[in-house]
C-alpha angles and dihedrals in degrees: 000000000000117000085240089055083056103046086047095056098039089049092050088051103105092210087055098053097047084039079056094039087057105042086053093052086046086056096045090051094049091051098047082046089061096052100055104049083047088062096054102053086047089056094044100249101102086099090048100056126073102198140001140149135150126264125209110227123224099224139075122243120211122217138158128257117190104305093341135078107236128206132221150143131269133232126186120217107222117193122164131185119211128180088190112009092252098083129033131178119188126263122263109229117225103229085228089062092040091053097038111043106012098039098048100022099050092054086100 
């Protein structure tokens, strides 16, 4: 058997794709994830913060692109603060942090 008899087979395959849907959405997020965390340790919050990680969302956001709507896919930025571990409360984003690393450097 051909290796494009294979890879047709294997792509028309509906648990590949969603095993390849799924393994793209794993990597986006990985690599929103590091971004973030990179950003706050560039803007000196990194310490101050207990927890945080990016979430990819399951649903679709609509915008608009020049004339057109665009489609895309939504990830939350999660970050907690903790004295002991027990109780946490979320992080309150300065606006300066917000504009400079999230809005320009997320617009990936």
């Amino acid at each position: 058997m051909s290796v494009g008899v294979l890879l047709n087979s294997a792509l028309s395959d509906s648990s590949f794709y969603t095993l390849a849907c799924k393994l793209m959405v794993f990597y986006v997020c990985l690599q929103v994830d590091e971004i973030f965390i990179n950003s706050l340790k560039d803007a000196g919050l990194y310490d101050s913060i207990w927890q945080a990680f990016a979430v990819f969302l399951p649903v679709k956001t609509v915008g608009v692109q020049g004339d057109r709507r665009s489609h895309s896919n939504a990830v939350a930025l999660r970050a907690i603060t903790s004295e002991d571990g027990m109780t946490a409360d979320w992080y309150t984003y300065r606006h300066t942090y917000i504009h400079t690393y999230i809005h320009i450097n997320m617009s990936i």
